[in-house]
N, C-alpha and C positions, 0 to 999 in steps of 0.2 A: 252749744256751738252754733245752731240754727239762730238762734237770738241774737248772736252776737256777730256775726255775718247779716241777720237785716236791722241790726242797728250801725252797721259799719257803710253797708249797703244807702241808707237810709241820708249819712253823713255825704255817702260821696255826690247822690241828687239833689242836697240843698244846697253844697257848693258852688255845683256844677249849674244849678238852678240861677244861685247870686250871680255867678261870674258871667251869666247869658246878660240878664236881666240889667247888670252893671254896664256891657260895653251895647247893649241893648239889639235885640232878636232880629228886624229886618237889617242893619245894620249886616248881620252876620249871613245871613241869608243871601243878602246884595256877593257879598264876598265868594260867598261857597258860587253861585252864577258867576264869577269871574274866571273861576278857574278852568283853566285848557281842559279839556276831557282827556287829553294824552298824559296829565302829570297826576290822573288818581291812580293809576299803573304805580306810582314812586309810593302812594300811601300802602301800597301792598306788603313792602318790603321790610320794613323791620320789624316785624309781627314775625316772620321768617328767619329774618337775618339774629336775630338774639338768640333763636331757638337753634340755629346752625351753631354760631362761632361760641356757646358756650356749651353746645352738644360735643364738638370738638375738645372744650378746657375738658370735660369730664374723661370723657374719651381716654382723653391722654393719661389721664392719671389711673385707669382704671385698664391700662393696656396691656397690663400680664395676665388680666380675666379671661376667660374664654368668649367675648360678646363681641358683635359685628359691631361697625359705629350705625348703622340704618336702624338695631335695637335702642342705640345710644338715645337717637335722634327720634325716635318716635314714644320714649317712654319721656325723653325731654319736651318734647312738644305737646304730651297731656300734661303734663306735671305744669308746665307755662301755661297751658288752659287755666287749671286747677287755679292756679294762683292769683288768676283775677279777682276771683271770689274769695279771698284769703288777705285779713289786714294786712300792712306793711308787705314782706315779700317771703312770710312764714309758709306760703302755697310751693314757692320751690320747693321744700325740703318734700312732698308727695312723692319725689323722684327714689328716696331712699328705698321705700317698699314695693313702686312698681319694678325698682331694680330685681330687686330680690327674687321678681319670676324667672331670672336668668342667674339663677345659685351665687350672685354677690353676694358677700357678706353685708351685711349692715351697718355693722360698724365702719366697714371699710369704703362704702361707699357715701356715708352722712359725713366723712373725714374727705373726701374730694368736695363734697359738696357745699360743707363749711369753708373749706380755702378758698374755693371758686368765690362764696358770696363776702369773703374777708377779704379778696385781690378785687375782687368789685367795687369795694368800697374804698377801698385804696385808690386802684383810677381814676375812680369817682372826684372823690377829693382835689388829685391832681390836678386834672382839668379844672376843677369849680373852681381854684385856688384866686386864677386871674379875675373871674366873675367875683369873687367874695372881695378880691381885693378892691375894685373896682368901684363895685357898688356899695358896699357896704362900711369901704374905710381903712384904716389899715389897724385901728385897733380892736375890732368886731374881726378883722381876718385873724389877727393873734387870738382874738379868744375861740373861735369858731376852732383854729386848729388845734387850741390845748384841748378845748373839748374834744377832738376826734382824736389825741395821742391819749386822753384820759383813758376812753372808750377802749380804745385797742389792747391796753394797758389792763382793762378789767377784763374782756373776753378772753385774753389768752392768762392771766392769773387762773381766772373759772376752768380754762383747759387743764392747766400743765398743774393748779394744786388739788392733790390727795383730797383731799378735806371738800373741796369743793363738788369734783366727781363723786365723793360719795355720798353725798349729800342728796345729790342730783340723779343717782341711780337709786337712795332709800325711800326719799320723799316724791320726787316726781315721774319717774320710769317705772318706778316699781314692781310688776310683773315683766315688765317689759324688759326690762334692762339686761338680760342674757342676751336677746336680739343684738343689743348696739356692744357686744364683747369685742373687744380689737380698735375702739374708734380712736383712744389716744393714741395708742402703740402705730397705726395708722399714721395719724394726725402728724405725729411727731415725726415718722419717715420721710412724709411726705415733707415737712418744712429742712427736713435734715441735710437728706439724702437724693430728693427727687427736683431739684433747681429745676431740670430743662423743662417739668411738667411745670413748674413755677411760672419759666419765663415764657412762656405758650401760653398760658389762662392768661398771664397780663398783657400779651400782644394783642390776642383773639378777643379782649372783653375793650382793649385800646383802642382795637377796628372796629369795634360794636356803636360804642358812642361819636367815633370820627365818622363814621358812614351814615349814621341816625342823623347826626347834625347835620351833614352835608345836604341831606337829602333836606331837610328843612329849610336849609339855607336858600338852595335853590325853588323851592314853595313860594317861601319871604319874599324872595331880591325877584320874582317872578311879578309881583307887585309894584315895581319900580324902584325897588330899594337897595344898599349896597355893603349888604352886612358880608364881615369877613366869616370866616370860618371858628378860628378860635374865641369870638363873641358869642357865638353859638355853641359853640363847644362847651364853652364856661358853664353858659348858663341853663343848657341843659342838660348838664353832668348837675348845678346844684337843684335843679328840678327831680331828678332823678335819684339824688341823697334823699329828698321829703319821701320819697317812698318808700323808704324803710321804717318810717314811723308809720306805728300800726294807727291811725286815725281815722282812714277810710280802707275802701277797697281795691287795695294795688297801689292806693297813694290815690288814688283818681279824685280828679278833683283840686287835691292840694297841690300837685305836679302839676297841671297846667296853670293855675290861679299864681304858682311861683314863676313861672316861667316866661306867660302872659305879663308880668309887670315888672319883672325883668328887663322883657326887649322893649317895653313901653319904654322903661331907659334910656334905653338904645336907640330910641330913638324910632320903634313901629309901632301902627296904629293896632290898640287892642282887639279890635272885631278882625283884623287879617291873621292876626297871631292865634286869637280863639278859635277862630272858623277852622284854621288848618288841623289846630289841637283835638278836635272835638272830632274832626273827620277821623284823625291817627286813632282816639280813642273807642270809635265804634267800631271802626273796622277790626281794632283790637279782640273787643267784644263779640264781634261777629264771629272772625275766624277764631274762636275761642270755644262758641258754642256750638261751630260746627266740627268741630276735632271730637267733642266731648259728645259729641252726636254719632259721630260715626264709630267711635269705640266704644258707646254704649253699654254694649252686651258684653264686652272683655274688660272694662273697668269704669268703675265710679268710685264716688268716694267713700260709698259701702262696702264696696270691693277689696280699697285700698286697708278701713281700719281691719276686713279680713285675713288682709295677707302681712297684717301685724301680730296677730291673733294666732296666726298657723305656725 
């Protein structure tokens, strides 16, 4: 695991290395000195803001439990730490077993928290649709989308057939797999039976990426520039799809290098797009390792494979 986190680690500072080196160092620097000291306040917020409105999609689904939503939100806001250091966005799932200090079941809570990251990927989509079409073409957008109905089409076959679950509880869960009992039977309520928790994770993850762009936008168009909203939206909903490929850390690196040449499209210069990115991604980083600081003594991720164990 260690290995494979600093070689993931490793990927995301050579990227991040290229993409400096490419729109080139003082360049970016000049930029970061342009900015108002009143709009680093705006880099604060969606480091926050994701950890709110998807603390809430869980929330909701998990609301016949006995847990406060302030429990919700502060086991989601390690688990969002956690996840930097975790390829693609495998660090969410952390949330499963921190859960489980408040008598969640496991299965029933890995079954909120896979819809949340399947209705993520969903919105995700929607918005990039205009960006893929745009830039990419209209026959790269058709095939982009079979690819993601292929995809969708394989993770819930993997869900909903016999063969597959067992497969996945003999060969990979293997002790484990008492923990996650209920996660279909869950899974399948929840897509069945529980719509309004449905249409709540897709509003609250809808407001997640309209409010991230926006605040970008307003970064951007602070430069002189006069980008609308769903340009922005697009294209950082498809920045935002690269992060689920496990290839770095959190996607770092690949998410702004997409995103960066994106609005170069668009029509912005890369060293204002990077400068902004690189700010959104330390601060990321920072307040990431200050969460993971202060609950230290109540959890790590030894703690975490503990209270898989118990």
């Amino acid at each position: 695991m260690k290995k494979n986190v600093l070689i993931r680690a490793g990927i995301s500072v050579l990227i991040i290395f290229f993409l400096i080196r490419k729109v080139n160092f003082y360049e970016i620097i000049n930029v970061l000195r342009e900015i108002r000291p009143a709009y680093y306040i705006l880099f604060l917020i969606p480091f926050y803001l994701v950890i709110l409105l998807s603390s809430l999609g869980i929330y909701y689904f998990l609301r016949s439990e006995k847990i406060k939503f302030r429990e919700v939100y502060k086991f989601k806001m390690i688990s969002r730490s956690f996840s930097l250091f975790f390829p693609g966005q495998f660090g969410d799932f952390t949330l499963v077993p921190l859960l489980k200090n408040k008598n969640i079941p496991m299965g029933k809570s890995l079954a909120a928290q896979s819809i949340n990251k399947i209705i993520s990927l969903c919105v995700l989509m929607i918005f990039a649709s205009y960006g893929l079409f745009i830039y990419f073409g209209k026959n790269k957008f058709i095939e982009y989308l079979f690819y993601f109905f292929v995809l969708m089409v394989i993770v819930f076959l993997l869900i909903s057939s016999p063969v597959s679950r067992r497969f996945i509880r003999k060969y990979i869960l293997r002790k484990y797999a008492s923990l996650f009992s209920g996660f279909y039977t869950n899974f399948r309520y929840y897509l069945q039976h529980d719509k309004k928790a449905l249409l709540f994770n897709f509003v609250s993850l809808s407001l997640w990426i309209i409010s991230t762009s926006f605040i970008i936008m307003i970064l951007i168009n602070s430069f002189g520039y006069n980008l609308n909203l769903l340009t922005i939206t697009s294209i950082q909903s498809i920045g935002s799809l690269s992060s689920f490929l496990p290839i770095s850390l959190s996607g770092a690196g690949v998410r702004e290098s997409i995103v960066v040449y994106l609005l170069y499209l668009a029509g912005t210069q890369p060293s204002v797009t990077t400068s902004i990115l690189l700010v959104f991604l330390a601060i990321s980083y920072l307040n990431s390792g200050i969460v993971m600081l202060i609950y230290s003594k109540e959890f790590s991720l030894e703690k975490v494979k503990k209270m898989l164990q118990s």
